[in-house]
C-alpha positions in Angstrom: -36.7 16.0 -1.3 -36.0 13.5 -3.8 -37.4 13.1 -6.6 -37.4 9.9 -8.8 -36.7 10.4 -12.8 -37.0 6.9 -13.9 -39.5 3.9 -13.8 -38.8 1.3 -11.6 -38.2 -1.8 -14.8 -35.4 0.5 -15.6 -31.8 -0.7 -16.2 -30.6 2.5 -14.0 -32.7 4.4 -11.5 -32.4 8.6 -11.8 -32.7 10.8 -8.8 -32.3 13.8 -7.7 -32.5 16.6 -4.6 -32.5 19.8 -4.9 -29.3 20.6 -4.1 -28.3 18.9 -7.5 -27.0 15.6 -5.7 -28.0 12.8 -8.5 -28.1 9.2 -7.3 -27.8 6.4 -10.0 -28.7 3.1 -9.2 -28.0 -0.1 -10.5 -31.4 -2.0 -11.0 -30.8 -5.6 -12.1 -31.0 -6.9 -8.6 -32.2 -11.0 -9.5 -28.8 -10.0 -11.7 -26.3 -8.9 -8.8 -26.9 -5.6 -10.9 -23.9 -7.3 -13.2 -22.8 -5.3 -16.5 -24.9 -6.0 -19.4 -24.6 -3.8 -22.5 -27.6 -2.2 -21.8 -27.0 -0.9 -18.4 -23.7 0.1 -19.4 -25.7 2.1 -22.2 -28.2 3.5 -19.7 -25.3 4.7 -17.1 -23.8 6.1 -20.0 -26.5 7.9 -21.1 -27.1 9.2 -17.3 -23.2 9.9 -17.0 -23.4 11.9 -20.3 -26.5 14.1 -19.2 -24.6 15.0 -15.5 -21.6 15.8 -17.3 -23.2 18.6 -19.5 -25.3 19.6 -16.3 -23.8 22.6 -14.8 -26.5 22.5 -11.8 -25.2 18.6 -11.1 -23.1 18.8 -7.6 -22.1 15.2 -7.0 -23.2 11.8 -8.9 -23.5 9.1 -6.2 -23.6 5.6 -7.8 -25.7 3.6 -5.4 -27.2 -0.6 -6.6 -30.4 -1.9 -5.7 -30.4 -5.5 -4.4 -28.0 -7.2 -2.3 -25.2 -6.9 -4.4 -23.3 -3.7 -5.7 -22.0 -5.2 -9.0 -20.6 -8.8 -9.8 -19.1 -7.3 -12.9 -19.9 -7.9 -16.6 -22.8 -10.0 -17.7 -21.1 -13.8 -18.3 -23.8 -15.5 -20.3 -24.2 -12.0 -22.2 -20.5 -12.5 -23.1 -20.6 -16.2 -23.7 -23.0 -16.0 -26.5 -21.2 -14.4 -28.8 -17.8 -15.2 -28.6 -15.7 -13.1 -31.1 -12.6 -11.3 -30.7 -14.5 -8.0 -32.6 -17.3 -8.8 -30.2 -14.8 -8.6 -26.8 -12.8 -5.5 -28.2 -16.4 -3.6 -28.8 -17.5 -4.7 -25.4 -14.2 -3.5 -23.5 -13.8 0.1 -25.8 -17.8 0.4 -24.3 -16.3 -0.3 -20.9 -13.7 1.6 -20.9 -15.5 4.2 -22.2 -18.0 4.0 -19.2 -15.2 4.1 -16.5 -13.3 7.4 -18.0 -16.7 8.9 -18.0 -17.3 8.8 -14.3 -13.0 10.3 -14.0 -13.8 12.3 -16.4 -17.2 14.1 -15.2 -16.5 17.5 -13.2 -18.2 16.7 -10.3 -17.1 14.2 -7.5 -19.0 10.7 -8.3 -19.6 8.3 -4.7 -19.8 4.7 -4.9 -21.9 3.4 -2.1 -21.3 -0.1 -2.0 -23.2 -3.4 -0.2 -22.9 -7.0 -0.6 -20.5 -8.0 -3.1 -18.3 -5.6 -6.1 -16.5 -8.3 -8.4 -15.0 -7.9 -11.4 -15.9 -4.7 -13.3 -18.0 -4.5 -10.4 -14.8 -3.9 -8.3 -13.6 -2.0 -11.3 -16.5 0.5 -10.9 -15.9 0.9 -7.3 -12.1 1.9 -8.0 -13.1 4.4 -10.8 -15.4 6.4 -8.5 -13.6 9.2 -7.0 -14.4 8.0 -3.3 -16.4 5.3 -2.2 -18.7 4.2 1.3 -18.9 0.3 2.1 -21.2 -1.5 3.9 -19.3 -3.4 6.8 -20.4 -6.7 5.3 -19.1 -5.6 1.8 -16.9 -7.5 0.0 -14.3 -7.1 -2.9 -12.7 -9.3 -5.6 -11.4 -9.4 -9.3 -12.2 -12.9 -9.6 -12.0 -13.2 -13.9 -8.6 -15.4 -13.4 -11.1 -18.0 -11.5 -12.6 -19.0 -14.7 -9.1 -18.2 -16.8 -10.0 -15.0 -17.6 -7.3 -12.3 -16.1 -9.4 -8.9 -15.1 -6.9 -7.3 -17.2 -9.3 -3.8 -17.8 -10.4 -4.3 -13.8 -6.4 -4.3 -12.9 -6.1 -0.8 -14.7 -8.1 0.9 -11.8 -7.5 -1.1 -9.4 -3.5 -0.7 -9.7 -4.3 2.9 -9.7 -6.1 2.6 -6.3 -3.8 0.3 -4.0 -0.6 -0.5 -4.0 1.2 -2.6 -6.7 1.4 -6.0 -4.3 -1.7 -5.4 -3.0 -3.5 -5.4 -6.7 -1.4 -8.2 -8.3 -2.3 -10.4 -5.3 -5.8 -9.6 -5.7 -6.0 -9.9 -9.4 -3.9 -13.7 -9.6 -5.4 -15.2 -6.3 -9.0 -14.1 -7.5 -9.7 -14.1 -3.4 -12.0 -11.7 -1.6 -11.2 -8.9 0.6 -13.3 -7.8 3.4 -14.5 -4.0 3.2 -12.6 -3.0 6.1 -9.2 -4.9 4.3 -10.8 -2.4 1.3 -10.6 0.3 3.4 -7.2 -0.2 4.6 -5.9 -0.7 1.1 -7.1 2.2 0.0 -10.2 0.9 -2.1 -13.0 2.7 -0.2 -12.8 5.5 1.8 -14.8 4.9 4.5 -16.7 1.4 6.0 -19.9 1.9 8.2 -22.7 -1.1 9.3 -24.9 -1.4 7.1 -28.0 0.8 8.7 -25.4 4.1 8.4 -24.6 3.5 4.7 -26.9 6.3 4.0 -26.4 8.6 6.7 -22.3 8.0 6.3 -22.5 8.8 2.3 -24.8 11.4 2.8 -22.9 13.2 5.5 -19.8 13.2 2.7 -21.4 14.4 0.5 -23.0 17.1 2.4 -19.3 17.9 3.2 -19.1 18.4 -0.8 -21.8 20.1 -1.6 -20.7 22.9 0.9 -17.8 23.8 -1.3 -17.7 26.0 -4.5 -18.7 23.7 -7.5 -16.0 25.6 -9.3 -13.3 24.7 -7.4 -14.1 21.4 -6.8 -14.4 20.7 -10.7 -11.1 22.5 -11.2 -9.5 20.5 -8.5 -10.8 17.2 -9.7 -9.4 17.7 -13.1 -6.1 18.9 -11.6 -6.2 15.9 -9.8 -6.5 13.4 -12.2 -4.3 15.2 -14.7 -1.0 15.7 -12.8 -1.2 11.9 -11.3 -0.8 10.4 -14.5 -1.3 11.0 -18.2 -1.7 7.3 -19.3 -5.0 6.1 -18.0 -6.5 5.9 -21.9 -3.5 4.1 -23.7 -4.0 1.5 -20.4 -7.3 0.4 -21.1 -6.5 0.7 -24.7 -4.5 -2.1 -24.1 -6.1 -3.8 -21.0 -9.1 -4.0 -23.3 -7.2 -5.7 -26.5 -5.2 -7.7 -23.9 -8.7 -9.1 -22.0 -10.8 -8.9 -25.8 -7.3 -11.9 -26.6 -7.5 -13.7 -23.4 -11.4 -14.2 -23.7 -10.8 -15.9 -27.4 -8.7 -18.7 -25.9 -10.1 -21.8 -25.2 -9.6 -22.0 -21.7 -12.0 -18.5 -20.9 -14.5 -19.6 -23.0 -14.7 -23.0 -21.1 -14.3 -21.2 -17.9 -17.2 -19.3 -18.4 -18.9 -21.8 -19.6 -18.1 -23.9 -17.0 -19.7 -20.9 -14.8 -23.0 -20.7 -16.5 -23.5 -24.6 -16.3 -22.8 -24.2 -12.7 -19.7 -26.9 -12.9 -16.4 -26.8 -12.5 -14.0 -26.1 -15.6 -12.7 -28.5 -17.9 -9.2 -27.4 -18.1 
């Protein structure tokens, strides 16, 4: 049975069964659950705790609401606008997405409504990942002049080169079952089996030695490639630039007022 370890105003929602599965969810739902530097804090601090957690099996990151994630919080980014502002922001990003490569246990997205931006980021970043059929995906920063240039480090790890750069310059949606077939999310269900569908792979986990399957991750991760850091080192300086010239900031703007761009 499980059992809730959070209140239900919090930022991120804690539970837990006893078999040591721990679900996270994303709980700014009025939000579409997007980024703001205190949820990232609050799945960072819930990331941390699992990682040190040798009883922890799998992390399933779950969002309440009808979105999964529209990325990071615009108007929170608007207000200050400073390059040493962006480039703290990112590095706390960045940080956030190693984390869930870098825990020793299998983390699931399990993904409704819409995954945008970093929210699309997040998705690509978990090691495997359940969509609702009526899912959607996009990394739609380059709408509001604003290249997802962070978002396109997982995502070009995820799909094929063509497939990302398309994605990341059109700023268009793909359908989870296009997500599926690009490699984005393994599996695509309606949305009254999202549950069963995640929880039956992660059943499938939790039947295998912990040890192994902490080994194996690491093995994983380390002989595909070496350079994941010093890419979002960069991706982050590179998007920290982009969100300093005038035609982001308006962009956003232009979001927030609900008009289009002045360009």
């Amino acid at each position: 049975m499980t059992a809730p370890d959070s209140t239900v105003d919090a930022l991120v929602l804690t539970s837990r069964d006893e078999r040591g599965v721990v679900t996270l969810t994303l709980n700014r739902p009025a939000a579409f659950n997007a980024l703001s530097e205190a949820m990232m804090a609050a799945l960072q601090t819930e990331l941390d705790a699992a990682a040190i957690d040798d009883t922890v099996r799998v992390v399933i990151l779950a969002a309440s609401g009808k979105a999964f994630c529209a990325g990071h919080d615009l108007k929170e980014m608007r207000a200050e606008p400073s390059q040493a502002y962006y480039e703290r922001l990112f590095a706390q990003c960045t940080k956030l997405m190693l984390s869930l490569q870098n825990l020793p246990v299998p983390v699931i997205a399990k993904v409704q409504g819409i995954a945008t931006a970093a929210g699309c980021q997040l998705v690509a970043m978990c090691d495997l990942a359940v969509a609702s059929s009526d899912a959607r995906f996009a990394v739609s920063g380059v709408n509001l002049g604003l290249f997802c240039s962070t978002p396109s480090v997982a995502l070009s790890r995820n799909v094929s080169r063509k497939a990302a750069f398309e994605m990341l310059v059109t700023g268009d949606f793909i359908s989870a079952e296009q997500a599926r077939e690009k490699g984005l999310v393994n599996r695509v269900v309606a949305a009254d089996a999202l549950d069963s569908e995640t929880a039956s792979l992660t059943a499938a986990i939790v039947a295998k030695p912990r040890v192994a399957v902490a080994l194996g991750k690491a093995l994983f991760y380390r002989q595909l490639e070496a350079g994941t850091a010093a890419a979002y080192a960069d991706a982050g300086h590179t998007m920290a630039c982009n969100m300093m010239d005038a035609s982001a900031l308006e962009g956003v703007q232009a979001f927030i007022d609900k008009r289009p761009p002045r360009w």
